[in-house]
C-alpha positions in Angstrom: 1.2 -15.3 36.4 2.8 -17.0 39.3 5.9 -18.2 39.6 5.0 -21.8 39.8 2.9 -22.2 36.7 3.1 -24.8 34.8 4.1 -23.8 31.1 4.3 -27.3 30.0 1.3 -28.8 31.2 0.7 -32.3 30.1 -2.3 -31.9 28.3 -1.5 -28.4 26.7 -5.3 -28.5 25.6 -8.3 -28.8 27.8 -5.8 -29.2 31.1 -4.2 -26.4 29.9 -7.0 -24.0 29.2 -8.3 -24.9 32.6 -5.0 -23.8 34.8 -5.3 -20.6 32.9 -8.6 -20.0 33.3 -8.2 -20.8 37.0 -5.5 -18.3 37.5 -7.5 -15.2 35.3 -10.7 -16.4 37.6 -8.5 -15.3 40.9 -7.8 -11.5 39.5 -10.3 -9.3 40.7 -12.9 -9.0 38.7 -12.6 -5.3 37.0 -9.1 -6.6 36.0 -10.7 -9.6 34.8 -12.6 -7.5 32.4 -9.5 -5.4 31.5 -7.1 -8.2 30.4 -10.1 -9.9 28.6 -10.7 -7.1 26.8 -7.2 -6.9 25.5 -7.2 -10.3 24.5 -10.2 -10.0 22.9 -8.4 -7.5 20.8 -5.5 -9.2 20.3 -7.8 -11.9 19.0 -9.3 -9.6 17.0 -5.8 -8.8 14.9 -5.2 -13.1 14.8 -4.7 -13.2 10.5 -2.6 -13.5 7.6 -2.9 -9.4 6.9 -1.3 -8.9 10.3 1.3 -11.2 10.2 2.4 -9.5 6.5 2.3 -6.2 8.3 4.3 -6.9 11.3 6.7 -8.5 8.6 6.8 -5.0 6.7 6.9 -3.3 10.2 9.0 -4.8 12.6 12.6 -5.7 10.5 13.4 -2.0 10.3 12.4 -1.6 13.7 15.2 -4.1 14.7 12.8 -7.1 15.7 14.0 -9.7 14.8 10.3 -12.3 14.5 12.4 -15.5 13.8 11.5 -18.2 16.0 8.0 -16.6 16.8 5.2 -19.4 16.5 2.9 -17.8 14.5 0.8 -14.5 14.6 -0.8 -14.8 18.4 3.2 -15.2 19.5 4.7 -12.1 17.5 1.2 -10.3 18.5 1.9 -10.8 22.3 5.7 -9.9 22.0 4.5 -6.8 20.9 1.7 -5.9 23.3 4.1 -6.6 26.0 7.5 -5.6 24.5 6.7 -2.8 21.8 3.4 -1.4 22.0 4.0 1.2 19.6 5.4 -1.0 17.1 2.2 -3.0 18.1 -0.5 -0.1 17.6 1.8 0.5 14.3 1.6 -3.2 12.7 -2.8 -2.9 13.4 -2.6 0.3 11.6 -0.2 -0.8 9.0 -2.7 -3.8 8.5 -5.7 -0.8 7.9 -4.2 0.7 5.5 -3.6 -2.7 3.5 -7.0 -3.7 3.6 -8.1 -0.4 2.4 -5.5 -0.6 -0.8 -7.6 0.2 -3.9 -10.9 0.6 -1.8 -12.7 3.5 -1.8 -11.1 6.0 0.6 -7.6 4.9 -1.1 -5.8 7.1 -3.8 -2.5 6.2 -5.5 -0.6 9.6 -7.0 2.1 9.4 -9.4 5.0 12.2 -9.5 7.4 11.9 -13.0 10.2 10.0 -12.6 12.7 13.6 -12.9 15.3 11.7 -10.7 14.8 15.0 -7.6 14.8 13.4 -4.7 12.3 13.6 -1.9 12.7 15.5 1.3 11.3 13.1 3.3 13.8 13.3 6.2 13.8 16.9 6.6 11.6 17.8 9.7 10.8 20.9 9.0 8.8 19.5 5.5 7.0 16.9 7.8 6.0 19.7 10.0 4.7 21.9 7.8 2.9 18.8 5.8 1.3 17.7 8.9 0.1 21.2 9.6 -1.4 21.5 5.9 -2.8 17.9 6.4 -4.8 18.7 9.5 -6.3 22.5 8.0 -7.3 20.4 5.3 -9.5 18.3 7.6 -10.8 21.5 8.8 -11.4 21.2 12.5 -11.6 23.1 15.5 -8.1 24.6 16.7 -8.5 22.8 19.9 -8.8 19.1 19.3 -5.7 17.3 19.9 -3.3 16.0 17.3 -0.6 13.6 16.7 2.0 11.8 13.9 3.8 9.4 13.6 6.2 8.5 11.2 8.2 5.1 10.3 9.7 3.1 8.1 8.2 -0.3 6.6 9.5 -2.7 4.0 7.1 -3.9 1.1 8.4 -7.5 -0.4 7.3 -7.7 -4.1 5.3 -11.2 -4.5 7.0 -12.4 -7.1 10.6 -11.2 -7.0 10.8 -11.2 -3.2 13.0 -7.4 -3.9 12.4 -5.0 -1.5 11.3 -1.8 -1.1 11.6 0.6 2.0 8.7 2.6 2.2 7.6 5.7 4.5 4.3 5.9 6.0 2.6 8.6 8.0 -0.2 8.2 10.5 -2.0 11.3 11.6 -4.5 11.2 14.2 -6.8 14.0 15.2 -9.3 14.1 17.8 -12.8 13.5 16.0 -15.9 14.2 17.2 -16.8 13.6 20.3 -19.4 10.4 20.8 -21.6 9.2 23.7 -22.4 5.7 25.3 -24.2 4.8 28.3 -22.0 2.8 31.2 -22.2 2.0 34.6 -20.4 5.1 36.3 -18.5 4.8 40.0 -22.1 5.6 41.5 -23.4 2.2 39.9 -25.8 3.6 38.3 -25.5 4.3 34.3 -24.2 7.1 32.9 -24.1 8.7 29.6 -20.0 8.9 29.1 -18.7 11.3 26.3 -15.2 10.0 24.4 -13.5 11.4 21.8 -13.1 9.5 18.8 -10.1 9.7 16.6 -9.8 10.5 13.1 -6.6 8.6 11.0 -5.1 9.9 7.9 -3.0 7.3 6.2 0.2 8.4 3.8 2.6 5.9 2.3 5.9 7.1 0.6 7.3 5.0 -2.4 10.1 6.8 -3.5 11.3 4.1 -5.7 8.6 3.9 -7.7 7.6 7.9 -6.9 4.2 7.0 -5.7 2.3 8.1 -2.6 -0.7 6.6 -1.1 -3.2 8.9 0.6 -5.9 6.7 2.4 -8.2 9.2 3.9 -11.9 9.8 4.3 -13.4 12.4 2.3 -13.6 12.0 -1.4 -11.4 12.4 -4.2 -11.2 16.1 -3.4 -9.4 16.1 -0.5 -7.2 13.3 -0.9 -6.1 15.3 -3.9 -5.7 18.4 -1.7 -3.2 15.8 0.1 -1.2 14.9 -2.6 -0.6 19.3 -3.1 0.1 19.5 0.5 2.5 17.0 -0.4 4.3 17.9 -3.4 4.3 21.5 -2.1 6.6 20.5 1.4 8.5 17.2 -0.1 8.8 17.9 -3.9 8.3 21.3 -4.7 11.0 21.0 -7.6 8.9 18.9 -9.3 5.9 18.8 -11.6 2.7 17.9 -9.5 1.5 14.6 -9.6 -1.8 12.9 -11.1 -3.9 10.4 -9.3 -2.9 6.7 -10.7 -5.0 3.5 -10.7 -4.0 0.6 -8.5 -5.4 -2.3 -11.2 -4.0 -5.5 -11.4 -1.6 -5.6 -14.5 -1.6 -8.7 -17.1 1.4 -9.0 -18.3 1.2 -13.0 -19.8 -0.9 -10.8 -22.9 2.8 -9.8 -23.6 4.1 -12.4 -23.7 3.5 -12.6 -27.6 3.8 -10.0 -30.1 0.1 -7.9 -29.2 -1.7 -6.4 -32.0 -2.3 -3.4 -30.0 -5.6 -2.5 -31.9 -6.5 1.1 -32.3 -9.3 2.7 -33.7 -9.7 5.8 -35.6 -11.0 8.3 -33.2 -8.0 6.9 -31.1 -5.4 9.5 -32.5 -2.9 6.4 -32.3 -0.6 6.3 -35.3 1.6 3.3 -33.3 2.0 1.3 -30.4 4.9 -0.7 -29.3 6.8 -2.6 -26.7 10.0 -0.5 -25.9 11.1 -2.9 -22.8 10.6 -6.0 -21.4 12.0 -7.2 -17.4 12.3 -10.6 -16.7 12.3 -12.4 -13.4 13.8 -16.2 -13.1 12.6 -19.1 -10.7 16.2 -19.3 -10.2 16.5 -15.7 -8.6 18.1 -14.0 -11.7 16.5 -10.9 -13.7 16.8 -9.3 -17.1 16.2 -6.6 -19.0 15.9 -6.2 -22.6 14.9 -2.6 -24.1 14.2 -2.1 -28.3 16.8 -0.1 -29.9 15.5 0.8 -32.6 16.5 -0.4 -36.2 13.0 -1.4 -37.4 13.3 -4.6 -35.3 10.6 -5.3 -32.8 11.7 -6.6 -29.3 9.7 -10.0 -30.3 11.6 -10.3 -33.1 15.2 -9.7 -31.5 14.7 -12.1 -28.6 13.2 -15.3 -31.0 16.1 -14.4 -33.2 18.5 -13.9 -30.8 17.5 -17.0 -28.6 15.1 -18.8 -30.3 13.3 -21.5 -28.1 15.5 -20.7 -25.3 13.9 -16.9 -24.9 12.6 -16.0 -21.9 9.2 -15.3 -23.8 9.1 -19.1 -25.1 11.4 -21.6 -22.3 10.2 -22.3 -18.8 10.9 -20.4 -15.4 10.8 -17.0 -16.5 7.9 -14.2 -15.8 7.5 -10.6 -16.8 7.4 -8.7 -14.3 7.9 -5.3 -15.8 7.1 -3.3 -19.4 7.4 -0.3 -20.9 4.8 0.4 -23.9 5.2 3.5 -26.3 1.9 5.0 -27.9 2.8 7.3 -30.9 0.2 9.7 -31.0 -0.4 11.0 -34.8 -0.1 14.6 -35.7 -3.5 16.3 -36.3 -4.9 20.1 -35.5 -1.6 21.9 -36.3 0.1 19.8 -33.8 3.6 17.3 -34.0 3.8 14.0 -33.2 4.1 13.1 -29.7 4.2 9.5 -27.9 3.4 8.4 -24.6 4.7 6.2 -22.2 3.0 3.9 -19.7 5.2 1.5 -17.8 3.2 -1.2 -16.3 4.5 -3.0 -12.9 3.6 -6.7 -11.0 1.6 -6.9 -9.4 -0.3 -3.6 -9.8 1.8 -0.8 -10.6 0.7 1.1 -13.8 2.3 4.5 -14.1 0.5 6.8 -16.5 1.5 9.7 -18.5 2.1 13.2 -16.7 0.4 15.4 -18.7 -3.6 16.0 -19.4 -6.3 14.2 -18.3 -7.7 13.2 -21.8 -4.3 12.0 -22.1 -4.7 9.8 -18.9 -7.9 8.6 -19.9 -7.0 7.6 -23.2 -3.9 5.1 -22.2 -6.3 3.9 -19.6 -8.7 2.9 -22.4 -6.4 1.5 -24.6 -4.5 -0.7 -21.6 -8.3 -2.4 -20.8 -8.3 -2.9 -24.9 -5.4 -4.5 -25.2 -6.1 -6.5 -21.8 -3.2 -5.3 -19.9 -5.1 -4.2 -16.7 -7.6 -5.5 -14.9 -10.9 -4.1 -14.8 -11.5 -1.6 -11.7 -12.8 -3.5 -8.8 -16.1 -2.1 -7.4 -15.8 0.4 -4.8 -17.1 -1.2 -1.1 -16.9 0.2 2.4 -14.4 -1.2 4.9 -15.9 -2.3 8.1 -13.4 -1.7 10.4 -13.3 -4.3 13.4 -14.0 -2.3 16.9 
């Protein structure tokens, strides 16, 4: 821009628009094209999903985005000032759409209190080396990953959670177009396309998020890769369902109906987590004693429970489901803890197991019902 442009034009609409037009209009015309073309895409990125991903991106990157005028402001700062924490905030915004969709699955590792070896570069090494064998192409087609840090803000609580994500690229193949070459004439011109694998580390919550083209198979065949280099102390995970949870059913004593073919001798309510308008949380877990937590909290605090006065919301529960003993076998119980806004951890063990809790949550209406699967149309 030239020195002498006004920034503050009078009109700052039509007038405006006009002065900047007239100074693009004076570039030469292949750089006309160019820097339209970016700000087409930059256009392109211009919504509430990108601003919520620069948010999760650019804190821990150091950015600070107060005092940025909305969206197109924090987009430009980027494209000019960080453009890899730009090309990360437009993937980061991918992988959110794609959340629950179709090439999205959420895996579940027991909570065994091992920790992850997520900063160890030799395990991300060796996982991005499994990752990319598992897509299964040619030795010569280039490769890349990056890995960062993002922060997920819970919608409710406003807590915190830092999260590691992994983007892998790998060169696709290759595609052709027709274009006007240097001769003037067209061309056909080969590109290579390139091929993202998405991976999102909750080690809070022991989840991991492999978005990834390709069918259940192979995301499953990510989430071994996985366990094998980061958590090979602990059991492997199972895949987990990203369902909205409704957690207002509990906020009366539920009849947790079982049928017969069910296997369920009981079901209960073992814990309960409260969050306040006011900011404050609390926790309240059954101790036994034949006393439901229902019946604890009303006589405990009566009106003033957080189940019955104003400005509370669960936001976390813990159910136990005492399986009977049948076919030579003890009693055993299970343990689902469900999680605001869509957190619902099921148990680690067999997949009848798995299926069964499932069942019973959408019974009792404590999950949603699954959404139906739809392609994402990725804008170009």
């Amino acid at each position: 821009m030239p020195t002498d442009f006004d920034w503050n034009s009078a009109g700052r609409g039509t007038a405006f628009v006009s002065d900047l037009n007239a100074v693009i209009d004076d570039l030469p015309e292949r750089q006309q094209d160019r820097l339209k073309a970016e700000l087409d895409h930059l256009a392109s990125l211009t919504n509430d999903a990108v601003m919520v991903s620069a948010e999760q991106v650019c804190p821990i990157m150091g950015i600070d985005l107060e005092g940025f005028e909305g969206v197109q402001d924090v987009l430009l700062m980027l494209a000019l000032d960080h453009p890899q924490v730009f090309e990360r905030v437009a993937v980061q915004a991918s992988l959110n759409r794609r959340t629950g969709g179709k090439n999205w699955s959420a895996f579940q590792f027991d909570d065994d209190g091992k920790a992850w070896a997520l900063d160890d570069e030799a395990a991300c090494a060796a996982f991005v080396a499994d990752a990319i064998a598992i897509l299964n192409l040619p030795a010569h087609r280039k490769r890349e990953a990056d890995w960062y840090r993002a922060v997920r803000v819970h919608p409710i609580t406003g807590e915190e959670t830092e999260i590691v994500q992994a983007t892998i690229y790998v060169e696709d193949r290759a595609a052709s177009e027709l274009t006007f070459g240097a001769s003037e004439g067209l061309e056909r011109q080969v590109f290579q396309r390139v091929l993202e694998v998405g991976i999102a580390c909750n080690p809070a919550e022991r989840i991991v998020e492999i978005c990834a083209a390709g069918g259940k198979k192979v995301r499953d065949e990510y989430a071994q890769a996985f366990s094998k280099h980061f958590a090979p102390g602990s059991d492997p995970p199972v895949e987990a369902p990203r369902r909205e949870v409704l957690l207002n059913t509990l906020r009366s004593h539920p009849a947790f109906q079982v049928e017969p073919a069910d296997g369920v001798e009981r079901a209960e309510v073992s814990s309960l987590d409260f969050f306040s308008t006011g900011g404050g949380f609390a926790r309240f877990e059954k101790s036994g004693g034949g006393e439901t937590i229902y019946q604890f909290l009303d006589r405990r605090f009566g009106q003033v429970s957080p189940l019955k006065s104003g400005g509370w919301q669960i936001v976390s529960a813990t159910l136990r489901v005492v399986m009977a003993a049948q076919d030579g076998k003890r009693r055993r119980t299970l343990t689902v803890t469900l999680r605001s806004p869509n957190t619902t951890t099921i148990p680690n063990k067999t997949e009848a197991d798995r299926q069964l809790v499932l069942n019973l949550l959408e019974r009792w209406n404590l999950i949603a019902p699954p959404a139906p699967e739809i392609d994402v149309i990725e804008d170009d």
